[in-house]
OpenMM code with the backbone's topology and positions (N, CA, C; nanometers):
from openmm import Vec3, app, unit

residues = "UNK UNK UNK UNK UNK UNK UNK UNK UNK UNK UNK UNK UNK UNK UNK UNK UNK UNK UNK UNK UNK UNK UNK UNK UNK UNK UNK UNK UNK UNK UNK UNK UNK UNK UNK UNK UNK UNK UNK UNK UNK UNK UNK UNK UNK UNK UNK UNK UNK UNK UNK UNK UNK UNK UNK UNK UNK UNK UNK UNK UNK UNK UNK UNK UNK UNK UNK UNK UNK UNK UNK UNK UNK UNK UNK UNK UNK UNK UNK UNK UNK UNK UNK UNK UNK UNK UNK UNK UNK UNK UNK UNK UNK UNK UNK UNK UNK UNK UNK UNK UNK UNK UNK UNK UNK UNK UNK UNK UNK UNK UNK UNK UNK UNK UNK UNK UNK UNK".split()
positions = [
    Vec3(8.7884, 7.9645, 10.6099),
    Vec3(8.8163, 8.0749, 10.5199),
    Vec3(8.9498, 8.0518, 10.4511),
    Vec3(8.9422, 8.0721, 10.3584),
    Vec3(9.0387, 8.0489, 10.2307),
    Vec3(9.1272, 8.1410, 10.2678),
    Vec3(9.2728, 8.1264, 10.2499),
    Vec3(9.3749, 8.2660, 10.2811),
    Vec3(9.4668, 8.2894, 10.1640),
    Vec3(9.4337, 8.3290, 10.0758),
    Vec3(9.5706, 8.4259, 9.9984),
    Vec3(9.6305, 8.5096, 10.0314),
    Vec3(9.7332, 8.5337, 9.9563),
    Vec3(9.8247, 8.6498, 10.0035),
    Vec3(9.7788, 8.7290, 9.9185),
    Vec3(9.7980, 8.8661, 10.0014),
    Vec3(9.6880, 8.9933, 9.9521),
    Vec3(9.7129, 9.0553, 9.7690),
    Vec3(9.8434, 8.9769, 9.6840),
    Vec3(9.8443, 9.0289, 9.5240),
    Vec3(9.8186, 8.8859, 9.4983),
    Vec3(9.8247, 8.7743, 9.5368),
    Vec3(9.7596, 8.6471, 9.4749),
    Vec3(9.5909, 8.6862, 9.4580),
    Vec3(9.5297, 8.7642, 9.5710),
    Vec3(9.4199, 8.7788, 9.5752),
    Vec3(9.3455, 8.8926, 9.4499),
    Vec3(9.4568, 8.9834, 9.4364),
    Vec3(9.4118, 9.1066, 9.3950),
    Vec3(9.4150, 9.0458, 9.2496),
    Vec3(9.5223, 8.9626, 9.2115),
    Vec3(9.5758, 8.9285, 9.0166),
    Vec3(9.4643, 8.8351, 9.0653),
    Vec3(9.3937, 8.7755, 9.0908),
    Vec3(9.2527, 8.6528, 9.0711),
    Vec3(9.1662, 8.7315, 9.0757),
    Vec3(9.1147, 8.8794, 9.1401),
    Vec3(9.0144, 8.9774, 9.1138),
    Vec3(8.9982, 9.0435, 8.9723),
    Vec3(9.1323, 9.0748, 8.9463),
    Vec3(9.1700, 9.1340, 8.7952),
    Vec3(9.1069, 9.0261, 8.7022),
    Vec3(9.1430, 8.9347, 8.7150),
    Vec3(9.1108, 8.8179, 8.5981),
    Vec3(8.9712, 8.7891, 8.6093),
    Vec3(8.9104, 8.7941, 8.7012),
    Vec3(8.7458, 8.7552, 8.7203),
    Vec3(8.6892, 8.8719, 8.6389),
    Vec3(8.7646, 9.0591, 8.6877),
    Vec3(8.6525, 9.1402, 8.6259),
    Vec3(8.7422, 9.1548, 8.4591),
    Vec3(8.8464, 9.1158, 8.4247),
    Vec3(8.8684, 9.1297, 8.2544),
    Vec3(8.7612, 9.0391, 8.1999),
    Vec3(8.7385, 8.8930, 8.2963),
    Vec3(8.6594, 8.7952, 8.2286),
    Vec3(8.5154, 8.8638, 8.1813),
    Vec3(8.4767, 8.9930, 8.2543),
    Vec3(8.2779, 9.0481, 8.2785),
    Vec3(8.3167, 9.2009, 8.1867),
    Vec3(8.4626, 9.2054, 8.1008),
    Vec3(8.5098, 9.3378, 8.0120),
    Vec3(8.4849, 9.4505, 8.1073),
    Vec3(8.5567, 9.4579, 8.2500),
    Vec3(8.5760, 9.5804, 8.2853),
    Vec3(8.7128, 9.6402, 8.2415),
    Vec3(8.6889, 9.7604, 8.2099),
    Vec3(8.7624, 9.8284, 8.2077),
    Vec3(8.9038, 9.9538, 8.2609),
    Vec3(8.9713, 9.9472, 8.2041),
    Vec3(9.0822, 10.0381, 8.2785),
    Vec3(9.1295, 10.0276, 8.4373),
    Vec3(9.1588, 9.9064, 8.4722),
    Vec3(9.1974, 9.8261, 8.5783),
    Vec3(9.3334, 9.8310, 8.6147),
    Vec3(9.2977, 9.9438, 8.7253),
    Vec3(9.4383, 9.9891, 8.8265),
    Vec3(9.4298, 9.8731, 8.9426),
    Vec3(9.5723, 9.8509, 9.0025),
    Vec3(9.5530, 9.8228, 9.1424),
    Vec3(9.6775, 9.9274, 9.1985),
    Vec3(9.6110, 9.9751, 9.2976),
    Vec3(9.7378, 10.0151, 9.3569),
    Vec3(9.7610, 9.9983, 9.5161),
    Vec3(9.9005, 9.9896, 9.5268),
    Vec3(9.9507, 9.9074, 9.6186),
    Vec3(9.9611, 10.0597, 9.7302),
    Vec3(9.9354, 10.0071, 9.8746),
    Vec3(9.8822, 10.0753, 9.9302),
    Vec3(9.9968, 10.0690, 10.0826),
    Vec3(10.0330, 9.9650, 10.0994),
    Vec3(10.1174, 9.8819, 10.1957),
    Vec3(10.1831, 9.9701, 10.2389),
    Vec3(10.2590, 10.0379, 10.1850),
    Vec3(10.3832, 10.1883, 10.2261),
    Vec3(10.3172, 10.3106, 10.2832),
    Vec3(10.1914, 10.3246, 10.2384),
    Vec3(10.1211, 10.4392, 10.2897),
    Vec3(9.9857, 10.4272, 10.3489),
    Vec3(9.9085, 10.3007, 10.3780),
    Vec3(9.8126, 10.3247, 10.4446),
    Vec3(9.7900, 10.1757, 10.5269),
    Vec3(9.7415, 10.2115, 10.6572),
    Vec3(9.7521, 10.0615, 10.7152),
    Vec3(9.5967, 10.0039, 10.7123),
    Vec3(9.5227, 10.0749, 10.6084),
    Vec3(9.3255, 10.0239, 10.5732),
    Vec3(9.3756, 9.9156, 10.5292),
    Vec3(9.4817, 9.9163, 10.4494),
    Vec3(9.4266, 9.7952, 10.3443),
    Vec3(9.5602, 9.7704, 10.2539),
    Vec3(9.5981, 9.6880, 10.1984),
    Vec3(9.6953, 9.6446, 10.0937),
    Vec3(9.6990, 9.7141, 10.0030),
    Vec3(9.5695, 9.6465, 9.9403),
    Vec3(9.5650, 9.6810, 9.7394),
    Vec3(9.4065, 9.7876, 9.7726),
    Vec3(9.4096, 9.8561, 9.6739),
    Vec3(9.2959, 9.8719, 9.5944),
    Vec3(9.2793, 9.8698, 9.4724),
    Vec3(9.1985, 9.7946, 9.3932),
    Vec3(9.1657, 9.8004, 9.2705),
    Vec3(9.0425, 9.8487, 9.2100),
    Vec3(9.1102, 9.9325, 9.1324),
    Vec3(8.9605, 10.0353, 9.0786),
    Vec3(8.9918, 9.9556, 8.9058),
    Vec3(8.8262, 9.9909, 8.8690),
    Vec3(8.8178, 9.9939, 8.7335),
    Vec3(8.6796, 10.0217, 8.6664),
    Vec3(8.6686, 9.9706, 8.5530),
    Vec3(8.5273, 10.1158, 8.5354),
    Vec3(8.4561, 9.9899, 8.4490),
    Vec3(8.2682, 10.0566, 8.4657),
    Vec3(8.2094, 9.9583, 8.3661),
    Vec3(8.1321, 10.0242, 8.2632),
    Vec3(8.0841, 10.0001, 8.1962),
    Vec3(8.0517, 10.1100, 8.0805),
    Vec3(7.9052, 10.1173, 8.1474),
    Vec3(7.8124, 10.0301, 8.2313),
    Vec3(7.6986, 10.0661, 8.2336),
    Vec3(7.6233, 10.0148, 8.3733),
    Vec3(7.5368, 10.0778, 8.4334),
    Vec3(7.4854, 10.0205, 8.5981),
    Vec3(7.5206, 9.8184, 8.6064),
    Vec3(7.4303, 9.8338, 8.4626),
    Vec3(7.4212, 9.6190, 8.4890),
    Vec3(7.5210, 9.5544, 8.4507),
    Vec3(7.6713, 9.6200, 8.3826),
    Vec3(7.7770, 9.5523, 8.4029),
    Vec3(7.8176, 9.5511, 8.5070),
    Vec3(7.8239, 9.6830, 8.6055),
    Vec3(7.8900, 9.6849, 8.6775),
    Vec3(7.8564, 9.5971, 8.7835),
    Vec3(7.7322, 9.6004, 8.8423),
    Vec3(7.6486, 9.4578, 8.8676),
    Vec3(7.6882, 9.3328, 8.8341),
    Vec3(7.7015, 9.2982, 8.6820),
    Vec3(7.7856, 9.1818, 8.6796),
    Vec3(7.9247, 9.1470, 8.7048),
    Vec3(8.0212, 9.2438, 8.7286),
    Vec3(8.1122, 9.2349, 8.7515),
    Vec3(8.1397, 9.2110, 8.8801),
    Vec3(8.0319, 9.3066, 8.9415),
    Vec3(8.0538, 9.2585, 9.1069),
    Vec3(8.0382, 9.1420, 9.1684),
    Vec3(7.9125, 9.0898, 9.1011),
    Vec3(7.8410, 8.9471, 9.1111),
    Vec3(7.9868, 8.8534, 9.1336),
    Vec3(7.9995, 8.8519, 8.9927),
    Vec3(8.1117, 8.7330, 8.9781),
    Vec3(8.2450, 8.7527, 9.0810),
    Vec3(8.2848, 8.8646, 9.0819),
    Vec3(8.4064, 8.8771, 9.2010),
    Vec3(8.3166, 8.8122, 9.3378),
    Vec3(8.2338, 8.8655, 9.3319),
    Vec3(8.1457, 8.7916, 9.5334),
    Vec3(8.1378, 8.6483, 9.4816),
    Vec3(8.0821, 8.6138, 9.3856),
    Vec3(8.0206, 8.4631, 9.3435),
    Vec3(8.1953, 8.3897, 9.3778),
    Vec3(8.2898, 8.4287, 9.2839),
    Vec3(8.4084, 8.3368, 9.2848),
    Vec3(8.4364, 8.3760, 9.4166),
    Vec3(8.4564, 8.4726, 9.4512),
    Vec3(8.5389, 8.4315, 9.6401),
    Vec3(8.4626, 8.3824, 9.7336),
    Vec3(8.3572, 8.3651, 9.7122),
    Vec3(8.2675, 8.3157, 9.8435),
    Vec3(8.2550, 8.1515, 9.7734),
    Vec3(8.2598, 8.1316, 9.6567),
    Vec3(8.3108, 8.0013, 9.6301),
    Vec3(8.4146, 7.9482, 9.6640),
    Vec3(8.5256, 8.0137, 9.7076),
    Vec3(8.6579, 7.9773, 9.7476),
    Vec3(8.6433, 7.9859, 9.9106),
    Vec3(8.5818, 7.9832, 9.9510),
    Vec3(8.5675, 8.0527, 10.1256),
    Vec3(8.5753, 8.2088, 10.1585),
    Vec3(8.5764, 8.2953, 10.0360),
    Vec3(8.6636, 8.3973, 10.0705),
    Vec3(8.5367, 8.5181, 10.1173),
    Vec3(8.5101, 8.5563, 10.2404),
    Vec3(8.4139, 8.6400, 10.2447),
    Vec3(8.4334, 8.7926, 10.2281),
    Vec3(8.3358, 8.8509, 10.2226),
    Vec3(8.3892, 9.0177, 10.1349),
    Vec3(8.2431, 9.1113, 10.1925),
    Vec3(8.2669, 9.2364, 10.2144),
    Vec3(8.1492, 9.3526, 10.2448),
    Vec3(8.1735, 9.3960, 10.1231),
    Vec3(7.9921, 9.4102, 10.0708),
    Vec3(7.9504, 9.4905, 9.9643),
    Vec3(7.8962, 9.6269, 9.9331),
    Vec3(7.8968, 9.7173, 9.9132),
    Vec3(7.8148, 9.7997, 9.9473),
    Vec3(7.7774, 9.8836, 9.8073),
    Vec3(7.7145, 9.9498, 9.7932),
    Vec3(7.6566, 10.0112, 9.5952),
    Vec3(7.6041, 9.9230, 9.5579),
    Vec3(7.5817, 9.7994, 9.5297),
    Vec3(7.5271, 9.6932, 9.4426),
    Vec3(7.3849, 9.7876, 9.3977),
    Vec3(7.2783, 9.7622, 9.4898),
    Vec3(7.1802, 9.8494, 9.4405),
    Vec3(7.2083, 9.9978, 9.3402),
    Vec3(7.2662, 10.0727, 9.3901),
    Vec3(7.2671, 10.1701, 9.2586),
    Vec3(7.4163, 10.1614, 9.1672),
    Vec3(7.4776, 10.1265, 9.1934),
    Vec3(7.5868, 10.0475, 9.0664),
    Vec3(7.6111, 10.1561, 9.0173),
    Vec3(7.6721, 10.2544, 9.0247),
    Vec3(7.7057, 10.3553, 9.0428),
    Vec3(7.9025, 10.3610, 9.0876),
    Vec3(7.8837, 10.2721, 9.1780),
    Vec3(8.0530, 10.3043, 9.2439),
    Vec3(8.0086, 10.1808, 9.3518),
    Vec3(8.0588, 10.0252, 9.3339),
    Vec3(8.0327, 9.9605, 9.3863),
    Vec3(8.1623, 9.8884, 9.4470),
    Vec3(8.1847, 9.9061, 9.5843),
    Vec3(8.2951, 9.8894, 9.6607),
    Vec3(8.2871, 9.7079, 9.7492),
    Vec3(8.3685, 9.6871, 9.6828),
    Vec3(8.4088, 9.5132, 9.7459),
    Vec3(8.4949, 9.5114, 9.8234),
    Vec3(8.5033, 9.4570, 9.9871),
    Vec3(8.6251, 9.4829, 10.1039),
    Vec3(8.5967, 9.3664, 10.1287),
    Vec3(8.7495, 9.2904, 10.0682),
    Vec3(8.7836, 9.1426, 10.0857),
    Vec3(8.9272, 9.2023, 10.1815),
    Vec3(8.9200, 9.3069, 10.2948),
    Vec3(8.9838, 9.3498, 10.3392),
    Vec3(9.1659, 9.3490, 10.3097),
    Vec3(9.2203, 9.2759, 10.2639),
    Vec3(9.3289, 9.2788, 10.2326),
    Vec3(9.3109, 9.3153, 10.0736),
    Vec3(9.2202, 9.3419, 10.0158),
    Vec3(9.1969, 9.4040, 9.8875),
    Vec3(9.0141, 9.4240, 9.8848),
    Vec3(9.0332, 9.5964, 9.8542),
    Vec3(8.9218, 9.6667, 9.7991),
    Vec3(8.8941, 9.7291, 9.7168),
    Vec3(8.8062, 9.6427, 9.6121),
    Vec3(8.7478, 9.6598, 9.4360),
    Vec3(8.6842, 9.7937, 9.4802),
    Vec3(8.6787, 9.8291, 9.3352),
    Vec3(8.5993, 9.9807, 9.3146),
    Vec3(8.5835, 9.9427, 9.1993),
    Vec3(8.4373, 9.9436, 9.1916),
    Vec3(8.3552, 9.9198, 9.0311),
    Vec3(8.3009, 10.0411, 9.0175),
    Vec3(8.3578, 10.1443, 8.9152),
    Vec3(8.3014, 10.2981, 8.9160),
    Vec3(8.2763, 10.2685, 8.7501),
    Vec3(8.0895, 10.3497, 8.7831),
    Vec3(8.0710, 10.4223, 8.6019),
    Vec3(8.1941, 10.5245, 8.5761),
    Vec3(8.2624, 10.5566, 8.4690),
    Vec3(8.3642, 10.6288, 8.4211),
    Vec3(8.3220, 10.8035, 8.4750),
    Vec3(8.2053, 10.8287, 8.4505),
    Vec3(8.2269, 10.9607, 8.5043),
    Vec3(8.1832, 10.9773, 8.6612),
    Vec3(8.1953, 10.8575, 8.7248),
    Vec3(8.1784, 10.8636, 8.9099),
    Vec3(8.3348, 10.8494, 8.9097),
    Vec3(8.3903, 10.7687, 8.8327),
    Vec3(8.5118, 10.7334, 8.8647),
    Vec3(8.6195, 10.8441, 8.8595),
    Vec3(8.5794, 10.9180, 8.7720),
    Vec3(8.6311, 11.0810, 8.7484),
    Vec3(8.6259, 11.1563, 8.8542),
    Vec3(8.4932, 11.1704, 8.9010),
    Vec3(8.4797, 11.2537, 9.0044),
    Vec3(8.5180, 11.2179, 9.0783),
    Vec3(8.5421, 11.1404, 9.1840),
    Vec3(8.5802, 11.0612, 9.2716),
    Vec3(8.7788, 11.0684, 9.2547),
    Vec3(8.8173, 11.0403, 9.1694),
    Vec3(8.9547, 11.0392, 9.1343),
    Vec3(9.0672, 10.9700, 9.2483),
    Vec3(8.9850, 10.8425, 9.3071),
    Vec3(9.0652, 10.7721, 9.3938),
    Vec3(9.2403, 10.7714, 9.3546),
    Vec3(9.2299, 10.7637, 9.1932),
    Vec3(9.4071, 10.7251, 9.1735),
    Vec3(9.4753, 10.8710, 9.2093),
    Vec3(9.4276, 10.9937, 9.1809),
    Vec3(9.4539, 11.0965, 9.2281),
    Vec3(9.4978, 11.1036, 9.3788),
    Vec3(9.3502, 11.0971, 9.4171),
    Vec3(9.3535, 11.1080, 9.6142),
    Vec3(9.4943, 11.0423, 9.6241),
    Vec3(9.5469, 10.8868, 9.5940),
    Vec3(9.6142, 10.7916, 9.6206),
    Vec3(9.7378, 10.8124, 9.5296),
    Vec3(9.7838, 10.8901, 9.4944),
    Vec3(9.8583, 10.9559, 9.3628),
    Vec3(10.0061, 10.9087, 9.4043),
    Vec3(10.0591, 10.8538, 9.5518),
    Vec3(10.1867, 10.8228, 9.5803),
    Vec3(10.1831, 10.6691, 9.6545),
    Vec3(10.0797, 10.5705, 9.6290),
    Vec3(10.0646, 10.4452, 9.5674),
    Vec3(10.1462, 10.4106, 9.4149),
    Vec3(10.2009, 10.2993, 9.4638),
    Vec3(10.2639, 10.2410, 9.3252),
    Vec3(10.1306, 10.1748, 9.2664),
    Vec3(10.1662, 10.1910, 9.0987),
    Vec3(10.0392, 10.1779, 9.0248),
    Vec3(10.0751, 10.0867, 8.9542),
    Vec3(10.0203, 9.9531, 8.8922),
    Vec3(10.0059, 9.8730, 8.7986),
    Vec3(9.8489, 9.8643, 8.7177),
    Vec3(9.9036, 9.8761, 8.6305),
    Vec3(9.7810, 9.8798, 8.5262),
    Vec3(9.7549, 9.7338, 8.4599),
    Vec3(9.6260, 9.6677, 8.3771),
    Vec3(9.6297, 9.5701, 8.3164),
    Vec3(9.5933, 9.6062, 8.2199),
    Vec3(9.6549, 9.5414, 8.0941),
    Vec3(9.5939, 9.5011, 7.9744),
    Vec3(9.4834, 9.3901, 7.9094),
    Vec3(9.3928, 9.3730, 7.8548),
    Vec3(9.3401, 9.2484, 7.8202),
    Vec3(9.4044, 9.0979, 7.7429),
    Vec3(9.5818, 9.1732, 7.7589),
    Vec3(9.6382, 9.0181, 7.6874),
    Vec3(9.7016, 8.9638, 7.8500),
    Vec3(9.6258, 8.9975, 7.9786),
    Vec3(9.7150, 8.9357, 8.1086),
    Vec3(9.6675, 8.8032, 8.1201),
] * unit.nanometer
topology = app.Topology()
chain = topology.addChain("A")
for resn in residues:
    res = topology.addResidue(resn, chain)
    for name in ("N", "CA", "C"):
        topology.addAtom(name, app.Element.getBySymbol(name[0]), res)
């Protein structure tokens, strides 16, 4: 198994889902306030079969690298959660992602946002 360090891992997740045009891509750093997990990175897809593709390719590239990960949503693509345990994707349609309001829940996480010129 392949080992990165848990924001080497998270900035190579970012870049896989800008590569599949997801959108509005938080990570937030979690380290100070919760001992689940490092990072989480949420971001949104405009439709079930992007979000599908987006997931694809994040599992496809880390399990190409050694890197193994729990999937769970794939089937309804809806809010599809990737736990590469030291970082966990959230592929949300925009209005699951609303409801849900993880950056809220997580509102005293430091937040970095991406742009599409990273």
């Amino acid at each position: 198994m392949t080992k990165l360090a848990p924001k080497t891992l998270a900035k190579r997740i970012v870049k896989i889902a800008w590569s599949k045009k997801a959108e509005n891509i938080v990570l937030l750093d979690l380290k100070k306030i919760s001992s689940m997990t490092d990072y989480f990175l949420v971001c949104s897809a405009g439709s079930d079969v992007q979000a599908r593709v987006i997931a694809e390719a994040i599992i496809e590239s880390l399990e190409d690298s050694g890197i193994k990960c729990s999937v769970e949503g794939l089937g309804a693509s809806h809010w599809i959660l990737i736990d590469c345990y030291c970082v966990v994707v959230h592929i949300f349609l925009p209005e699951v992602r609303e409801f849900y309001g993880l950056e809220r829940l997580w509102g005293d996480a430091k937040r970095e946002e991406f742009s599409d010129d990273e």
